[in-house]
C-alpha positions in Angstrom: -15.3 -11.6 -28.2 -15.2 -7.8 -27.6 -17.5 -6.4 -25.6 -18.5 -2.2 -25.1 -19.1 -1.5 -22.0 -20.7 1.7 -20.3 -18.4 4.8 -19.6 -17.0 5.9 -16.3 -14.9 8.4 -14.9 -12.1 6.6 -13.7 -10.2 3.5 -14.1 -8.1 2.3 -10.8 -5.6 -0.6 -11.9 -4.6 -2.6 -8.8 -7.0 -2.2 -5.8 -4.2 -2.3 -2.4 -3.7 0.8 -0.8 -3.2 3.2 -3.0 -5.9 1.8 -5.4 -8.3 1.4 -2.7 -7.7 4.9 -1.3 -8.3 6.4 -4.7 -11.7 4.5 -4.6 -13.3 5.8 -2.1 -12.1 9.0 -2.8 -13.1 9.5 -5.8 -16.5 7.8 -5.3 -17.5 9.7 -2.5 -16.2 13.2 -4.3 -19.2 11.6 -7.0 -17.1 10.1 -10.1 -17.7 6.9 -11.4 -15.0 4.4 -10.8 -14.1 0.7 -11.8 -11.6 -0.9 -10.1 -9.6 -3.9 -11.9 -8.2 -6.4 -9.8 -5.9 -9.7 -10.9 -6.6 -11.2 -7.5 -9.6 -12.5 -5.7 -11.7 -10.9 -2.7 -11.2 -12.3 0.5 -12.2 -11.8 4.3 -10.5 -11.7 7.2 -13.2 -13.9 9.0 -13.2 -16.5 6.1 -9.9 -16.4 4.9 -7.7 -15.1 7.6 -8.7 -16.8 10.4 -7.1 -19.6 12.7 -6.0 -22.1 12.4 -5.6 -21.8 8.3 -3.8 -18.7 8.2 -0.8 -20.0 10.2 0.0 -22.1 7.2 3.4 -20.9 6.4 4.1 -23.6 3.5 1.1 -21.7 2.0 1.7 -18.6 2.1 5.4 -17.9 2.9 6.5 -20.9 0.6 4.4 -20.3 -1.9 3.4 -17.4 -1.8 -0.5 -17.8 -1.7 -1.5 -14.0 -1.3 1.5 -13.0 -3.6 2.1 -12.4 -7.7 2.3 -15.7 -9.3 5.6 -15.2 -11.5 5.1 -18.0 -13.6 1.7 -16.8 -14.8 2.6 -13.3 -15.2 5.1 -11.2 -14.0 7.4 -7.6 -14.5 10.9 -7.5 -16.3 14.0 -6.3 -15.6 17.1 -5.0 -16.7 20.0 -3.0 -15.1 20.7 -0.7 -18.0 19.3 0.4 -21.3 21.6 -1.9 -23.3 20.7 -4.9 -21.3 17.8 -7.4 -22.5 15.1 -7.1 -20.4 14.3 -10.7 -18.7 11.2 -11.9 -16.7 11.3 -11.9 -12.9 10.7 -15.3 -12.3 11.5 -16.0 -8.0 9.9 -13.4 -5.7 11.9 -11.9 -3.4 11.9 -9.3 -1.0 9.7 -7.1 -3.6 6.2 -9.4 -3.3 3.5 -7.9 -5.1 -0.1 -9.1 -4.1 -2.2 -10.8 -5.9 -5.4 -10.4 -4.1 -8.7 -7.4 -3.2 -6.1 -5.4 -0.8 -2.8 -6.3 -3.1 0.6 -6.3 -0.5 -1.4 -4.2 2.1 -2.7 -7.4 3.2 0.5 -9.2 3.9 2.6 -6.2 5.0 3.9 -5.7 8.0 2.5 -2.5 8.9 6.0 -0.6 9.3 4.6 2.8 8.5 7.3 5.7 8.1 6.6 9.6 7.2 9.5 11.1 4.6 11.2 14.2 6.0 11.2 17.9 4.2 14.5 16.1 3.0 13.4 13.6 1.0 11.2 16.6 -1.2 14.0 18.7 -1.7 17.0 15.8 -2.4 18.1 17.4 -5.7 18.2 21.2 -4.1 19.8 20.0 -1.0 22.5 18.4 -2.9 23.3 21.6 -5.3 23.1 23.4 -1.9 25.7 21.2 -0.6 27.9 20.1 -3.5 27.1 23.0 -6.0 24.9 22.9 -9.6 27.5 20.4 -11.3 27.4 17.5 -8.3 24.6 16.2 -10.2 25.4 14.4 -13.7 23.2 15.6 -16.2 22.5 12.4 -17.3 20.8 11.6 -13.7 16.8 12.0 -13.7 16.8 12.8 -9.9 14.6 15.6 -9.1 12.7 17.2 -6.1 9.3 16.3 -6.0 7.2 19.8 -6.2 5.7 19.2 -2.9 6.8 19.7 0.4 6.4 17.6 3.9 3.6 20.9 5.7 1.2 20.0 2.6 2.0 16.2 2.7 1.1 16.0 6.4 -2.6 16.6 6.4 -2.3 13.3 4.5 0.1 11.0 6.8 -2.0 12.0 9.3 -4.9 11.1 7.7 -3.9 7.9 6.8 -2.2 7.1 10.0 -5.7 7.6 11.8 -7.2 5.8 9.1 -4.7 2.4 9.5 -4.8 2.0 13.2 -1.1 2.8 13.4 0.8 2.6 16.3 3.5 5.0 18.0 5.1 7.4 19.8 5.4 11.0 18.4 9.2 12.5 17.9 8.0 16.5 17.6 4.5 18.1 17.7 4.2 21.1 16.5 8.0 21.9 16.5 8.0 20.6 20.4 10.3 17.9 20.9 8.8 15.0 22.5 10.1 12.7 24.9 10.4 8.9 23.5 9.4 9.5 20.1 11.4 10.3 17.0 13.5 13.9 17.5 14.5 13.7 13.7 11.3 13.7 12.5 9.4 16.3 11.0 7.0 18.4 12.7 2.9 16.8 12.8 0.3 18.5 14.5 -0.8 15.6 16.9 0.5 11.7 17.7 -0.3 8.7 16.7 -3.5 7.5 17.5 -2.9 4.7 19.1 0.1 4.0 21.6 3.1 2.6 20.7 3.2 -1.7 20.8 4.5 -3.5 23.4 8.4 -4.2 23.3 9.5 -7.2 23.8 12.8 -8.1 25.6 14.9 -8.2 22.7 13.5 -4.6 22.0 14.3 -3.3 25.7 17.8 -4.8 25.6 18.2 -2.7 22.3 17.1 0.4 23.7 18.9 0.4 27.4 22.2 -0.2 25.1 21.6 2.4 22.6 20.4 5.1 25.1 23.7 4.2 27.2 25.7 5.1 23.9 24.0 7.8 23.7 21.6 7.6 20.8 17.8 7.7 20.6 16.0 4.9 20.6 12.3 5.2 19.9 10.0 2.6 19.2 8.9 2.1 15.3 5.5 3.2 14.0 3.0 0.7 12.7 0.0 -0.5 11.6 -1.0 -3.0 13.8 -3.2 -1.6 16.6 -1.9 -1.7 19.8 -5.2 -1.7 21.3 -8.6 -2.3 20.0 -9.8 0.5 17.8 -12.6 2.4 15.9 -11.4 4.6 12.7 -12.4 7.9 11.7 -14.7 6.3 9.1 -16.2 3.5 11.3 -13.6 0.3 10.3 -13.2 -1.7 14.0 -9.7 -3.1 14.6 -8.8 -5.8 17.1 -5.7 -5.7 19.6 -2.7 -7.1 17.8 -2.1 -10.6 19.7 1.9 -10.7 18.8 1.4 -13.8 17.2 4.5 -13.1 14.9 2.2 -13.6 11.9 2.3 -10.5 10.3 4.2 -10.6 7.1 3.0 -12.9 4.0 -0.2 -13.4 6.1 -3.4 -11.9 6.6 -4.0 -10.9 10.1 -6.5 -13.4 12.1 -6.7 -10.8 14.9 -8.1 -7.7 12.3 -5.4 -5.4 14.5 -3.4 -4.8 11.1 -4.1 -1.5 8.9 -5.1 -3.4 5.6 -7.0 -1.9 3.0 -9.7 -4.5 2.7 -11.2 -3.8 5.7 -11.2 0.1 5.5 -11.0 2.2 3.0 -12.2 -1.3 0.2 -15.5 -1.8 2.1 -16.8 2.1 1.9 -15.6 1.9 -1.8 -17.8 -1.0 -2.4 -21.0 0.6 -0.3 -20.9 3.4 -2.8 -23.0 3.1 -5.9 -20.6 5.1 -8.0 -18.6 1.7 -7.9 -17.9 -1.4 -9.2 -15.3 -4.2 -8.7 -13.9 -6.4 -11.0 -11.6 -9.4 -9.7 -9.7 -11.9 -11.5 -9.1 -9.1 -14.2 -5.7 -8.3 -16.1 -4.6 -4.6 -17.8 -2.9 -4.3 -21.0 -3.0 -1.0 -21.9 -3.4 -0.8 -25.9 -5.6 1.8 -26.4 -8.5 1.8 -23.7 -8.4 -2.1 -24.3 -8.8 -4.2 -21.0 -7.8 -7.8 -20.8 -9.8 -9.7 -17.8 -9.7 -13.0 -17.1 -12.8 -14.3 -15.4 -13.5 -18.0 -13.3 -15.4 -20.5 -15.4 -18.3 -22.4 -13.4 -15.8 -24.7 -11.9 -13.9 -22.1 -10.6 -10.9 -22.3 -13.2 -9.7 -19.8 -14.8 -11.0 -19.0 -18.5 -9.3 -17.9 -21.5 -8.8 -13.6 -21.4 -12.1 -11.7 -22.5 -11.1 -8.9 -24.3 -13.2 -5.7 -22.4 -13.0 -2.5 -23.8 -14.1 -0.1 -21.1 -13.9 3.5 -21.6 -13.3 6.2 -19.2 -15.1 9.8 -19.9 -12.2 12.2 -21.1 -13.7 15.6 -22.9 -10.5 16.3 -25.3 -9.3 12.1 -26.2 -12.0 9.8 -25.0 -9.2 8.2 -23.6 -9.9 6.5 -19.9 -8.3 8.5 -16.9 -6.7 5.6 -15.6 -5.0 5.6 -12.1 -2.5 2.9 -12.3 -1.9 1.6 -8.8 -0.1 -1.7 -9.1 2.5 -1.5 -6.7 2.3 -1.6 -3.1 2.2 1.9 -1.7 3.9 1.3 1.8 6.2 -2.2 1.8 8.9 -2.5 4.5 10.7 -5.8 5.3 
């Protein structure tokens, strides 16, 4: 059965970090926004907690917070001529499947891109001349450069609880930190984690050979902590349960208890879990629990977004993980 449902501004597809971030965006700048989500809300109290979240057959064998490839999945080919083929065995690309998507079973390793990576296709003409480049390759520099990106790292850095040491403030070189890295205007908000010996064995024998060790940024707070927007971290308790988990101490920068939460205060919007995108039209596919708490057959849901010149929804696709490092 087909059912019309009421207009909004915006449909987000895939609510992790990217999707969640969009959300309370948007909402607060006043737009009407549904978010669609394959995955199922959960809480750090009731779901991440001791002693259940320690269950590594769970959710490093089988991959409890992850896509479920046999259900549904992305293909894949290595060239145009190839046939594409399901993915069928996650590997280090894992994919959440869950209100938060991978942010919730990251591992928090949280990098900033140099000037470098904006301008790859101009520094290698610079470099190697206009022909280096086959014309055949789509690589391009992105039309934006690391001064009007940082406002935004910084943001989010204050916004995820991430840990570190700063490399170069303001063009200052700072001892400790990062000296390759790009200019920000102040450090990290929290300090950097505690090494442990393995960490301090690396960096006494990389400073003796003359390099510059620096310890890595990321979102796990170091320290208890309050965001800019009011979300209360815990201390990370280096309980080496970081990635394919949810974190039972709330010290790790995950979308479902930040920038989520505010989304869903708003009244400008609305969730819907257990929900599936095809994208035929403005048609949307969801999928939704029967009383026993199986899943049903797919409801088709045909949700439009307001669009003045197509009636077409605005859609912000947000699917994959926006920071993953392994």
């Amino acid at each position: 059965m087909t059912t019309n449902l009421k207009e909004v501004d915006v449909v987000i597809v895939g609510l992790g970090w990217t999707g969640g971030i969009l959300a309370k965006e948007l909402t607060e700048a006043g737009l009407k926004v549904v978010a669609l989500e394959r995955g199922a809300p959960r809480s750090s109290e009731n779901d991440y907690s001791l002693p259940n979240i320690r269950d590594e057959l769970r959710y490093v064998v089988r991959h409890d917070l992850m896509q479920n490839t046999a259900r549904d999945t992305i293909t894949v080919r290595n060239n145009p001529q190839q046939e594409a083929l399901p993915m069928r065995r996650l590997g280090s690309f894992l994919p959440g499947e869950v209100v938060g998507g991978s942010g919730v079973h990251w591992s928090g390793h949280t990098w900033r891109w140099t000037d470098m990576e904006f301008k790859v296709r101009s520094n290698y003409e610079e470099r190697y001349g206009k022909k280096f480049i086959p014309d055949d390759m789509t690589i391009q520099d992105w039309g934006i450069t690391y001064a009007e990106l940082e406002p935004y790292y910084d943001k989010f850095e204050y916004t995820a609880a991430v840990s570190g040491k700063a490399g170069n403030i303001g063009g200052h070189i700072q001892a400790g930190g990062n000296p390759f890295e790009a200019p920000r205007v102040r450090d990290y908000p929290l300090p950097p984690l505690t090494p442990i010996l393995a960490s301090e064995m690396f960096t006494d024998a990389a400073r003796n050979a003359g390099y510059h060790p620096f310890p890595r940024p990321s979102a796990n707070a170091s320290q208890p902590y309050t965001n800019p927007d009011g979300s209360k971290f815990g201390g990370c308790q280096y309980c080496g349960y970081c990635q394919r988990f949810g974190c039972e101490a709330n010290a790790k920068g995950s979308p479902h208890m930040t920038v989520i939460p505010i989304a869903m205060r708003n009244p400008n919007f609305e969730l819907r879990t257990h929900s599936w995108a095809r994208i035929p039209g403005s048609l949307r596919f969801s999928r939704t629990p029967t009383p026993s708490g199986s899943p049903a057959l797919p409801t088709q849901t045909c949700s439009t977004a307001r669009n003045s010149s197509s009636r077409r929804p605005s859609c912000c696709y947000a699917p994959m993980p926006s920071t993953t490092c392994t």
